[in-house]
N, C-alpha and C positions, 0 to 999 in steps of 0.2 A: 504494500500500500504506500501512495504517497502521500505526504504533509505539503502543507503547505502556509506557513507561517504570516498572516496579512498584517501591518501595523502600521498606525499614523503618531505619530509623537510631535509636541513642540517644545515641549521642557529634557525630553531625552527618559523622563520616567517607563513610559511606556514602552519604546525603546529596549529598556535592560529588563521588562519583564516579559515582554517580549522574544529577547535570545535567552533567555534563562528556561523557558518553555522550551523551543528550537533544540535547545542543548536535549532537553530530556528523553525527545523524540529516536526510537531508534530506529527505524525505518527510515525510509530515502525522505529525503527532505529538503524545504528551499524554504528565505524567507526575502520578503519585498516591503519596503517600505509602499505606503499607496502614493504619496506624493510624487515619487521617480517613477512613479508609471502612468499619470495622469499627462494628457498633452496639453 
């Protein structure tokens, strides 16, 4: 199965809770801030 880790942050909180999740995951995995992927 894949992961797929989504996150918007503007103080950076969400951010490190974020890849603190990301990390626990042990299946394939990716994470993307939403803002780098909005045009």
């Amino acid at each position: 199965m894949k992961s797929l880790v989504l996150y918007s942050s503007l103080t950076g909180n969400t951010k490190k809770i974020a890849y603190a999740i990301y990390d626990e995951i042990q299946e394939e995995k990716d994470i993307k801030d939403v803002n780098e992927l909005v045009d």
